[in-house]
C-alpha positions as CSV (number, residue, x, y, z in Angstrom):
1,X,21.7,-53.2,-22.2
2,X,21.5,-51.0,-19.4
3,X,22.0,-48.1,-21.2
4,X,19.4,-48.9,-23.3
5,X,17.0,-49.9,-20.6
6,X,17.9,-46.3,-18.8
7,X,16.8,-44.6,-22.2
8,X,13.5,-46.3,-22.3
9,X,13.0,-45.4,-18.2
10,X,13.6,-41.7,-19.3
11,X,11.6,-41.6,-22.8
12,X,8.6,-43.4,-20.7
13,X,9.1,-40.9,-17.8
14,X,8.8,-38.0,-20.0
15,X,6.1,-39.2,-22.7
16,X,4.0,-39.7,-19.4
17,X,4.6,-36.4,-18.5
18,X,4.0,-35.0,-21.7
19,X,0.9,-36.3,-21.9
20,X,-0.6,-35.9,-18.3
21,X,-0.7,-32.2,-18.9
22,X,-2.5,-32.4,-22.5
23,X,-5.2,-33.8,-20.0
24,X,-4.7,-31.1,-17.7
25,X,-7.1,-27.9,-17.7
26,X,-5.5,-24.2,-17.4
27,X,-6.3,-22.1,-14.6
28,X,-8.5,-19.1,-15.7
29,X,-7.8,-15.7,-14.5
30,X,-8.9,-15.3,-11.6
31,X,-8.1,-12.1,-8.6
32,X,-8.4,-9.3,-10.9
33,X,-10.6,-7.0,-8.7
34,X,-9.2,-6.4,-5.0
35,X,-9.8,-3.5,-2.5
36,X,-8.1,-3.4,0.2
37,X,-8.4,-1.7,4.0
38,X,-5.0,-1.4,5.7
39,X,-3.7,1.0,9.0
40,X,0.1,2.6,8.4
41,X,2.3,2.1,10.9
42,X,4.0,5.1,10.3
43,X,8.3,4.4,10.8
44,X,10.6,7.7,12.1
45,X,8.5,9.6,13.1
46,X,9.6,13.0,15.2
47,X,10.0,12.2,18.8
48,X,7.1,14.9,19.9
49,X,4.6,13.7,17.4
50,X,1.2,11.8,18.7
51,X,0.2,9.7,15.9
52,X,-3.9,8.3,16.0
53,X,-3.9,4.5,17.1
54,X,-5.2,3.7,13.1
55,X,-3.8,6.0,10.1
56,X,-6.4,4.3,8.1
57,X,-5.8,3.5,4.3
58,X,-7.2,2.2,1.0
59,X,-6.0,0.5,-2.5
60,X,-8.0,0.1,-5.3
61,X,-6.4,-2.4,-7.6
62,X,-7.5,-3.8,-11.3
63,X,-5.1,-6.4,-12.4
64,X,-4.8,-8.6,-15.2
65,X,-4.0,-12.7,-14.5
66,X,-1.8,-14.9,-16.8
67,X,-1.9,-18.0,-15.6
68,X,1.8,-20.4,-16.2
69,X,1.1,-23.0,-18.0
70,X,-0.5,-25.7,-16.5
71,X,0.6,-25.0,-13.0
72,X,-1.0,-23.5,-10.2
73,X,0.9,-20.3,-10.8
74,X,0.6,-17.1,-12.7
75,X,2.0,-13.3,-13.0
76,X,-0.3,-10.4,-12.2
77,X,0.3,-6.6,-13.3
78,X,-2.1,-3.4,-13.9
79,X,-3.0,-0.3,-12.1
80,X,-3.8,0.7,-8.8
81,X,-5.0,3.7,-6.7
82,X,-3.5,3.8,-3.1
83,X,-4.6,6.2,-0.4
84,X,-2.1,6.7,2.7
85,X,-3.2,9.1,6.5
86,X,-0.9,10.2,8.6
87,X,-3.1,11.3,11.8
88,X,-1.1,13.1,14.4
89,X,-0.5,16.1,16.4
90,X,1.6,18.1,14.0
91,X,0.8,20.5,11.3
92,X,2.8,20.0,7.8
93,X,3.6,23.1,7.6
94,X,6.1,26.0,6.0
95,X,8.8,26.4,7.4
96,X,11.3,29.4,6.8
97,X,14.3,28.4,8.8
98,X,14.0,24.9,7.1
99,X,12.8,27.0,3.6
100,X,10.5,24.5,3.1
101,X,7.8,22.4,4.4
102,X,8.5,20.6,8.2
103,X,6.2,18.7,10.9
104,X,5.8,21.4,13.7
105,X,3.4,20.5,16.5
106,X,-0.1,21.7,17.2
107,X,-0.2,24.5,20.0
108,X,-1.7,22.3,23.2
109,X,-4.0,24.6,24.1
110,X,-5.6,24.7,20.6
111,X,-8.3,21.6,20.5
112,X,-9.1,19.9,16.9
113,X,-11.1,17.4,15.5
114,X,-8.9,16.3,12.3
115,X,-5.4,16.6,11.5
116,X,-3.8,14.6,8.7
117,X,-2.1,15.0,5.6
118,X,-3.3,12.4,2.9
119,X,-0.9,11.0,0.4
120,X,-2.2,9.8,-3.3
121,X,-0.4,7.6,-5.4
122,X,-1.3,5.7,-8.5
123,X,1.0,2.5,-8.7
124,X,2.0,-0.9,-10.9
125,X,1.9,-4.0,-9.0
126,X,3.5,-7.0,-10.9
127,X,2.8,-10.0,-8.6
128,X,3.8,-13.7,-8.5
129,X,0.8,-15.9,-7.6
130,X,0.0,-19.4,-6.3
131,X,-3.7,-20.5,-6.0
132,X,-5.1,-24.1,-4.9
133,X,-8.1,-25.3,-7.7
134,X,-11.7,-25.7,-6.6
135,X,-12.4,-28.9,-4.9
136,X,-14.8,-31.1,-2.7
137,X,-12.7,-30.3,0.5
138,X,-11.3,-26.8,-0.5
139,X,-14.2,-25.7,-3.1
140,X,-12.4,-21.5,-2.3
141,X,-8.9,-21.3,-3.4
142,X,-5.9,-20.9,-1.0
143,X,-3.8,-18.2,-2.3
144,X,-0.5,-16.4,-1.6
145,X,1.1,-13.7,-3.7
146,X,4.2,-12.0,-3.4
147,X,5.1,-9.0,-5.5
148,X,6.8,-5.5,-5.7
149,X,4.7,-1.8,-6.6
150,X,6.1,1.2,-8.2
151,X,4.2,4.3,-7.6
152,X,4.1,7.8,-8.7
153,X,2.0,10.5,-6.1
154,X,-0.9,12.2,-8.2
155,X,-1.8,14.3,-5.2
156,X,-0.8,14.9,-1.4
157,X,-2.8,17.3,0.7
158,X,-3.5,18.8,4.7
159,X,-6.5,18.6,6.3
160,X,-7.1,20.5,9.7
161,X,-10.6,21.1,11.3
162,X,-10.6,22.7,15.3
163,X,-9.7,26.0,16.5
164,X,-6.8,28.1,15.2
165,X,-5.3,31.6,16.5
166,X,-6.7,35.1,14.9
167,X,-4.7,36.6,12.7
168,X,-4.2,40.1,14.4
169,X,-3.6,37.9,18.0
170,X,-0.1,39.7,17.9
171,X,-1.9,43.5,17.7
172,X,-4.3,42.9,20.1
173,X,-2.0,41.5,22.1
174,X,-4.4,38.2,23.0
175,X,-4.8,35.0,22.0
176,X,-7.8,34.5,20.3
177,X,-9.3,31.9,18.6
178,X,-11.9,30.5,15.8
179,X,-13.0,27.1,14.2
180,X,-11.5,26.7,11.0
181,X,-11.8,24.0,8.3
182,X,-9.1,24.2,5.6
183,X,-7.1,22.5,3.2
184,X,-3.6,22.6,1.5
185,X,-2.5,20.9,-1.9
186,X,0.4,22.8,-2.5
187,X,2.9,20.9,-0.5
188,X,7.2,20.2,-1.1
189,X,9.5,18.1,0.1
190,X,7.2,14.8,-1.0
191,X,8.9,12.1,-3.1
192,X,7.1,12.0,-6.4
193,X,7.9,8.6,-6.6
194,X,8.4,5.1,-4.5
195,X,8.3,1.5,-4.3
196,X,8.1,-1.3,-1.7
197,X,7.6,-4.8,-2.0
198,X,4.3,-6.9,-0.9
199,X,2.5,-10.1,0.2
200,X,-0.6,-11.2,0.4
201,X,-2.5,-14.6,1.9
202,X,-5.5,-15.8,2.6
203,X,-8.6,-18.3,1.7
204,X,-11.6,-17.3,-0.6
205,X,-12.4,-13.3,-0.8
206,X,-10.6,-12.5,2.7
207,X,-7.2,-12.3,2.9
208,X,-4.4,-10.8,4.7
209,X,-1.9,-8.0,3.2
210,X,1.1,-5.7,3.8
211,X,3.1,-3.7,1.7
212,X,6.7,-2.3,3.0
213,X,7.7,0.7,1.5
214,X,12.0,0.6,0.3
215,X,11.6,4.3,-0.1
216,X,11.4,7.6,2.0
217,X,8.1,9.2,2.0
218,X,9.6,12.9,2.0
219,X,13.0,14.4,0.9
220,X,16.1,14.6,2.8
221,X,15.4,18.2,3.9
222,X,12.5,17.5,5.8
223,X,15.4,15.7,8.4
224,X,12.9,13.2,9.1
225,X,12.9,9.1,7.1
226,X,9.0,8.4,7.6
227,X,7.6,6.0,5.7
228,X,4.6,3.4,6.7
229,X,4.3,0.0,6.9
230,X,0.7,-1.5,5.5
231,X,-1.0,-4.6,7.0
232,X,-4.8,-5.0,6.4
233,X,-7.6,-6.8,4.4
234,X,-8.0,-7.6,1.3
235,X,-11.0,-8.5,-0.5
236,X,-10.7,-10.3,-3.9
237,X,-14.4,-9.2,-5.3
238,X,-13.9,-11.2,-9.1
C-alpha cells in the first residue's frame, strides 16, 4: 500500500509538472545588440612606463539568443569587434638589441599630444544567460551573463602626434625638433590570438561588464606579460 501510494505521489508530482510548462510561454530572444564602453587596466606593465588614467575601449557585439526551454535561461554566441588603447609614455618601437619590437620611453624633453598603440580583434563570445520576465514590479529584465571570448587580432597599430628629433640632429650636432603625426601598422611580437573569460550584470539597457584576459597580449620576447583587465558599460540596444 505504501508503495503504491508513493507511486501515485510521484506520477501526480510529475504530471503536474509536465503540464505546468505546456502553459508556460518561451522566452524570446532577447540581447542580441550590445555596445560597450570599458577603460583597460593594463597588468605588467614596465616599471618606467606612465600609463593615461583611462586607456579607453570599445566592443561591438551581434549575438544570437537561444533561449532553454522554458526557463529563464539561454546560450548566446556570434561575432564581435573589440577595440583595446594602451596610452602611455613609451613608444612601441624596434628594437635591434631585442631584434624586434620593445616599449622604450619617450625622451622627456620631447612634449606630445597622443601616444598609444591600438589593438584590433574580432572575437566569438558564447555566453550563458539568466534574465527575469517583464512584470508589474520589474517591467526591465534583470540580467546576468557569464561567458568566455576567443579572439583573433585583425589589426594593431602606433599612433604618436608631438614633437620628434630631426633626422640629421647627429650631423649638426643639435637637437632639433618638429611636430610630427604618424602611424605604424607593421608591428611583431603581438599574439595573433587570445581568450579571457567575462561577466556581465545589470537592469534594463545599462549594465555593468568586464572581460579578463587568460592570455599574454605580446610574445615572450618582448620580456614584458601585459595584458588588460576591462570593466565598463554595456548598453543592450535590441
Amino acid at each position: 500500500m505504501k508503495k503504491i501510494l508513493l507511486l501515485l505521489i510521484t506520477f501526480s508530482f510529475l504530471t503536474s509538472h509536465l503540464f505546468a510548462d505546456e502553459d508556460k510561454v518561451r522566452m524570446r530572444p532577447r540581447d542580441r545588440f550590445i555596445f560597450d564602453m570599458f577603460i583597460d587596466v593594463w597588468q605588467n606593465t614596465p616599471d618606467e612606463m606612465d600609463l593615461e588614467i583611462f586607456n579607453r575601449g570599445v566592443n561591438i557585439a551581434l549575438l544570437q539568443d537561444f533561449p532553454l526551454g522554458y526557463s529563464n535561461f539561454s546560450i548566446a554566441t556570434g561575432l564581435s569587434f573589440t577595440s583595446h588603447n594602451l596610452y602611455s609614455n613609451h613608444f612601441y618601437k624596434y628594437s635591434i638589441d631585442d631584434n624586434g619590437y620593445d616599449f622604450k620611453p619617450i625622451d622627456k624633453e620631447l612634449s606630445y599630444d597622443n601616444n598609444k598603440i591600438s589593438l584590433n580583434y574580432i572575437d566569438v563570445p558564447v555566453e550563458f544567460r539568466f534574465r527575469t520576465r517583464p512584470s508589474r514590479d520589474m517591467p526591465h529584465p534583470f540580467r546576468v551573463a557569464v561567458g568566455a571570448k576567443f579572439g583573433y587580432k585583425v589589426q594593431a597599430h602606433t599612433k604618436y602626434v608631438g614633437e620628434y628629433y630631426l633626422d640629421d640632429n647627429n650631423a649638426n650636432n643639435a637637437l632639433e625638433t618638429r611636430e610630427v603625426k604618424f602611424k605604424e601598422h607593421n608591428l611583431n611580437n603581438i599574439e595573433s590570438w587570445r581568450y579571457g573569460i567575462m561577466a556581465r550584470i545589470g537592469y534594463g539597457y545599462f549594465n555593468i561588464t568586464g572581460y579578463y584576459p587568460l592570455t599574454n597580449i605580446f610574445e615572450d620576447n618582448i620580456g614584458e606579460e601585459m595584458r588588460p583587465i576591462s570593466i565598463g558599460l554595456s548598453f543592450i540596444i535590441n
